[in-house]
N, C-alpha and C positions, 0 to 999 in steps of 0.2 A: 490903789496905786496901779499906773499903767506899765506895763514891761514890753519893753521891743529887744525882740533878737537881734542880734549881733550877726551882720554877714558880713565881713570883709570883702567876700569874691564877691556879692551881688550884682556892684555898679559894672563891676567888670562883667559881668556873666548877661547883663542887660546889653552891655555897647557890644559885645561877639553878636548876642541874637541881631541886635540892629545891623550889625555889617548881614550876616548870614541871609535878612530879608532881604540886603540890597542885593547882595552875590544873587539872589533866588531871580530878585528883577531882572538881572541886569543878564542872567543866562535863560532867561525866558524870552527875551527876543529873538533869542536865534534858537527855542525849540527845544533848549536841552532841559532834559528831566533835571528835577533840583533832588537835592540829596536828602539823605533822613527817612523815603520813603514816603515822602509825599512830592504827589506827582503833579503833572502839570494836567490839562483835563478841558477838553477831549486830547488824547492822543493821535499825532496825525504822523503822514507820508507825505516828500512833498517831493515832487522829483520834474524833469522837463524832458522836452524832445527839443525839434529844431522852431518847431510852433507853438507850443502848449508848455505851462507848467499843467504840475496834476495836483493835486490835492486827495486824501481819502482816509477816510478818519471812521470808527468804528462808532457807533452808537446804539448799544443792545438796547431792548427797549423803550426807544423812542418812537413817537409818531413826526411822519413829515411838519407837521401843524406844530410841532413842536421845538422847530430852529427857525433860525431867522442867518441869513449869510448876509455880507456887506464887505464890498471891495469901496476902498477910502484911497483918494487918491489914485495913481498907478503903482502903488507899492504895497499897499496893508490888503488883508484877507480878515476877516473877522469872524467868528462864527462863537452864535448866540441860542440860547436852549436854555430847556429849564428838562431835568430827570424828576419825575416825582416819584416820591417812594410808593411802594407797594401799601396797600390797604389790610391792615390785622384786625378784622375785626375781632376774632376770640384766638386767644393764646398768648405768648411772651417768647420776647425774640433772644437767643441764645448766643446769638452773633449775627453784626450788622456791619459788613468792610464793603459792600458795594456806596460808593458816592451817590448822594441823591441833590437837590437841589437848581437853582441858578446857578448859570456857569458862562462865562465869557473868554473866548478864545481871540488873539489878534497875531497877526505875526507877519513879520518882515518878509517880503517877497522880493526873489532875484534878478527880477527882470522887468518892467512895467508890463502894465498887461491893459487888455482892450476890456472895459468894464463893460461894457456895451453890448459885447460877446462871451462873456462867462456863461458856463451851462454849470447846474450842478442836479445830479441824481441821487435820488436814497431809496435803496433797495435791499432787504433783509437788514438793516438795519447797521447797514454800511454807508456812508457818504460818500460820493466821486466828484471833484469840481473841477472842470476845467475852465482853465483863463489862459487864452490867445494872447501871445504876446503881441506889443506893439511892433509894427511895419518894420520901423525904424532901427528897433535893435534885432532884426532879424539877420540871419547870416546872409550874404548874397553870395554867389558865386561870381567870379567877375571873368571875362572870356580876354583872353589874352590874342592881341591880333597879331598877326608876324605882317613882317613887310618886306 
Protein backbone atom coordinates (compact mmCIF):
# COMPACT_ATOMS: atom_id res chain seq x y z
CA UNK A 1 0.00 0.00 0.00
CA UNK A 2 1.37 3.37 -0.99
CA UNK A 3 0.73 6.39 1.77
CA UNK A 4 1.23 10.15 0.70
CA UNK A 5 1.27 12.68 3.37
CA UNK A 6 -1.17 14.98 3.79
CA UNK A 7 0.11 18.85 3.35
CA UNK A 8 -2.64 21.19 3.12
CA UNK A 9 -0.13 24.44 3.19
CA UNK A 10 2.01 22.71 0.31
CA UNK A 11 0.33 24.28 -2.89
CA UNK A 12 0.39 27.16 -0.96
CA UNK A 13 3.91 27.24 0.22
CA UNK A 14 4.95 26.14 -3.65
CA UNK A 15 2.98 29.50 -5.35
CA UNK A 16 4.92 31.98 -2.05
CA UNK A 17 8.33 30.26 -3.37
CA UNK A 18 7.00 31.02 -7.04
CA UNK A 19 6.19 34.73 -6.29
CA UNK A 20 9.57 34.93 -3.92
CA UNK A 21 11.63 33.73 -7.43
CA UNK A 22 9.82 36.38 -9.36
CA UNK A 23 10.16 39.30 -6.48
CA UNK A 24 14.13 37.82 -6.58
CA UNK A 25 14.05 38.68 -10.64
CA UNK A 26 12.28 41.27 -10.71
CA UNK A 27 14.79 43.18 -7.88
CA UNK A 28 17.67 42.01 -9.59
CA UNK A 29 17.40 44.37 -12.33
CA UNK A 30 18.00 47.14 -10.54
CA UNK A 31 21.01 45.44 -8.28
CA UNK A 32 19.26 44.92 -5.04
CA UNK A 33 20.48 41.99 -3.00
CA UNK A 34 17.46 39.46 -2.66
CA UNK A 35 16.43 38.40 0.69
CA UNK A 36 16.99 34.96 2.80
CA UNK A 37 20.77 35.53 2.43
CA UNK A 38 21.38 34.48 -0.78
CA UNK A 39 22.89 37.01 -2.58
CA UNK A 40 23.23 38.29 -5.99
CA UNK A 41 26.95 37.46 -7.37
CA UNK A 42 29.36 39.18 -8.28
CA UNK A 43 28.53 42.07 -6.01
CA UNK A 44 29.02 45.42 -7.77
CA UNK A 45 29.27 49.60 -7.41
CA UNK A 46 27.86 51.52 -10.07
CA UNK A 47 28.15 55.15 -9.78
CA UNK A 48 28.64 58.22 -12.62
CA UNK A 49 30.33 61.53 -13.03
CA UNK A 50 29.37 64.10 -15.89
CA UNK A 51 31.24 61.44 -18.41
CA UNK A 52 31.51 58.13 -17.23
CA UNK A 53 29.59 55.60 -15.34
CA UNK A 54 31.87 53.32 -13.17
CA UNK A 55 31.52 49.94 -12.54
CA UNK A 56 33.65 47.87 -9.79
CA UNK A 57 32.93 44.62 -8.51
CA UNK A 58 35.21 42.56 -6.24
CA UNK A 59 36.41 39.13 -7.41
CA UNK A 60 38.99 37.41 -4.91
CA UNK A 61 40.48 34.84 -6.44
CA UNK A 62 39.90 35.06 -9.93
CA UNK A 63 42.26 35.38 -12.89
CA UNK A 64 41.85 38.02 -15.64
CA UNK A 65 41.22 34.80 -18.16
CA UNK A 66 38.79 34.08 -16.09
CA UNK A 67 35.74 36.90 -17.08
CA UNK A 68 34.39 37.78 -20.08
CA UNK A 69 32.57 41.58 -19.88
CA UNK A 70 29.77 42.51 -22.57
CA UNK A 71 27.93 45.80 -23.00
CA UNK A 72 24.52 44.73 -25.10
CA UNK A 73 22.91 47.51 -26.63
CA UNK A 74 23.63 51.13 -24.91
CA UNK A 75 21.92 49.99 -21.79
CA UNK A 76 23.05 46.31 -20.33
CA UNK A 77 26.59 45.53 -18.79
CA UNK A 78 27.03 41.86 -18.44
CA UNK A 79 29.75 40.45 -16.61
CA UNK A 80 30.54 36.63 -17.03
CA UNK A 81 33.22 34.20 -15.06
CA UNK A 82 33.34 31.05 -13.67
CA UNK A 83 35.23 30.84 -9.69
CA UNK A 84 36.57 27.40 -9.37
CA UNK A 85 36.87 25.77 -6.14
CA UNK A 86 40.02 25.21 -4.51
CA UNK A 87 41.69 21.65 -5.02
CA UNK A 88 41.63 19.09 -1.68
CA UNK A 89 43.52 16.72 -2.57
CA UNK A 90 43.85 15.14 1.23
CA UNK A 91 41.60 16.07 3.96
CA UNK A 92 37.54 16.93 4.62
CA UNK A 93 36.13 20.28 4.35
CA UNK A 94 34.45 21.29 7.63
CA UNK A 95 32.78 24.26 6.16
CA UNK A 96 32.37 25.55 2.54
CA UNK A 97 30.22 29.22 2.42
CA UNK A 98 32.56 30.83 -0.22
CA UNK A 99 30.53 30.54 -3.78
CA UNK A 100 32.39 28.70 -6.35
CA UNK A 101 31.11 28.03 -9.88
CA UNK A 102 29.68 29.79 -13.23
CA UNK A 103 28.11 32.92 -12.75
CA UNK A 104 26.48 35.54 -14.92
CA UNK A 105 26.04 39.15 -13.95
CA UNK A 106 23.65 41.70 -16.24
CA UNK A 107 22.27 44.85 -15.18
CA UNK A 108 20.36 47.78 -16.24
CA UNK A 109 22.54 50.93 -16.87
CA UNK A 110 21.45 54.76 -16.42
CA UNK A 111 22.54 56.36 -19.12
CA UNK A 112 23.57 54.80 -22.73
CA UNK A 113 27.09 54.51 -22.99
CA UNK A 114 29.66 54.37 -25.87
CA UNK A 115 30.56 50.54 -26.15
CA UNK A 116 33.22 51.31 -28.29
CA UNK A 117 34.93 53.24 -25.55
CA UNK A 118 34.41 51.10 -22.48
CA UNK A 119 37.86 50.22 -20.64
CA UNK A 120 37.73 47.66 -17.97
CA UNK A 121 40.91 46.86 -15.43
CA UNK A 122 41.36 43.96 -12.88
CA UNK A 123 43.86 44.43 -10.57
CA UNK A 124 44.29 42.59 -6.98
CA UNK A 125 41.50 41.06 -7.74
CA UNK A 126 38.99 43.96 -7.99
CA UNK A 127 37.30 44.88 -11.32
CA UNK A 128 36.97 48.72 -12.55
CA UNK A 129 34.83 49.43 -15.90
CA UNK A 130 34.40 52.44 -17.26
CA UNK A 131 31.66 53.25 -19.95
CA UNK A 132 31.62 56.85 -21.58
CA UNK A 133 28.51 57.94 -21.87
CA UNK A 134 26.96 58.83 -25.06
CA UNK A 135 27.64 62.59 -26.62
CA UNK A 136 24.08 63.01 -26.56
CA UNK A 137 23.02 62.64 -23.20
CA UNK A 138 25.73 64.57 -21.95
CA UNK A 139 25.11 67.66 -19.97
CA UNK A 140 25.98 70.91 -22.15
CA UNK A 141 26.32 74.06 -20.62
CA UNK A 142 24.55 76.47 -22.76
CA UNK A 143 26.06 80.23 -22.86
CA UNK A 144 23.44 82.84 -22.46
CA UNK A 145 24.01 85.99 -24.78
CA UNK A 146 22.51 89.46 -23.63
CA UNK A 147 21.73 91.84 -26.19
Amino acid sequence: MLTTRWQPMGALWNEMARVQDEMDRLLERWGTVRRHGRGIYPPLSLWEDDDNLYVESELPGMEVSDLEIYVSGEHQLTIKGERKAPELSDGTWHRQERQFGAFERTVELPQPVDAERVQAEFTRGVLRITLPKREEVKARKIEVKTG
